[in-house]
PAPA-427444 format. One record per residue (C-alpha): residue in one letter; x, y, z. Coordinates in steps of 0.5 Angstrom, whole numbers, plus 500, padded with zeros to 3 digits. Example, Ala and Ser with C-alpha at 12.3 -4.5 7.8 and 13.67 -1.06 7.14 Angstrom:
BEGIN
A525491516S527498514
This chain:
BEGIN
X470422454X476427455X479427461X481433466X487434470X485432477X488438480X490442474X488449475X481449473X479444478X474446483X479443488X484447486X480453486X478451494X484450496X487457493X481460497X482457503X489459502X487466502X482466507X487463511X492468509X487474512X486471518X494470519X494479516X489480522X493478528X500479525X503484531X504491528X510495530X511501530X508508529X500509528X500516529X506522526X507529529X509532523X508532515X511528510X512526503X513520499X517519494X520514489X527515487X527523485X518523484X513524489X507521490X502525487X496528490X489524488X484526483X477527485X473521486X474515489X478508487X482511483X490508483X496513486X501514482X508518482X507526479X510532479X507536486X508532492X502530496X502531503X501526508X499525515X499520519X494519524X491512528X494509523X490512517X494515511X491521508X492527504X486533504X481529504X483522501X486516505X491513501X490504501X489497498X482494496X478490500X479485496X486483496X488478492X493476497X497472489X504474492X504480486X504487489X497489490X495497488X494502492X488507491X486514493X479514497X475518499X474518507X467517507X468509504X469503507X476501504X478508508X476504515X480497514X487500513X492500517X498504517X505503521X511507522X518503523X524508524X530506521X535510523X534517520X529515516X521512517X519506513X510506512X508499512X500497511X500491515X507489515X508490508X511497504X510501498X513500491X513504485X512500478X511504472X509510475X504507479X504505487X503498490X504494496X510490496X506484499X512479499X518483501X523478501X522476494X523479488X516478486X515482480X519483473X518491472X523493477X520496484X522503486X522503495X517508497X521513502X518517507X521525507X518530513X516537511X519542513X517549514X522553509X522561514X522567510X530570511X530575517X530582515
């Protein structure tokens, strides 16, 4: 008879355990206080490094990730969206403290209803939060940094950075 590790990671107690932790970690993300911004007055991009965050494709589910042509961003009642996709996580979040991917929604689907972005203003410049965590790009792709303060990815994040539009006028004649 072939003995298993009492708490390895295929034991079902650690398996309940992992499970509460994220249930427990949920429901510290819903009363965590979010300030900031819910609501932007003006348009804005999102870029990582000299790339913008793309446009989403049609369909639903589909991971953002950095492009050619810029997407145009509102933010309004903390909804985060583009023509007429939002821009969020699943609701299935792992919560494994590894960023977690941000996917284009169309505004009709239940992951459209669950996000909730903030502004916060530093300086001269906005940061976008979901729940309390920021943008990254890894590889092209877009993420949320759920752990910040750890370096907890090994590809190289790229911050996301939040520039308005501005409205280029035709020169006067």
């Amino acid at each position: 008879m072939t003995s298993r590790a009492f708490f390895g990671p295929s034991s079902m107690i650690f398996r309940c355990l992992k499970f509460l932790l994220n249930i427990w970690l949920l429901c510290v993300a819903a009363v965590i206080p979010r300030s900031g911004m819910t609501t932007l007055d003006f348009n804005f991009t999102l870029f990582a490094g000299d790339q913008p965050i793309a446009p989403g494709p049609d369909g639903s589910g589909v991971q953002a990730t950095l492009g050619l042509k810029p997407a145009v961003f509102t933010l309004k009642d903390g909804r985060l969206s583009s023509e007429d996709r939002f821009l969020g996580p699943t609701l299935w979040t792992t919560y494994d403290y590894m960023p977690q991917p941000i996917f284009w929604w169309q505004k009709d689907t239940p992951e459209s209803s669950e996000v909730d972005w903030v502004a916060q203003k530093h300086g001269d410049s906005y940061q976008l939060l979901e729940f309390g965590s920021p943008l990254i790009a890894i590889d092209g792709e877009i993420y949320e940094n759920i752990r910040p303060d750890t370096p907890t990815f090994s590809r190289g994040g790229v911050d996301v950075v939040l520039k308005p539009v501005t409205e280029e006028r035709e020169p006067e004649k």
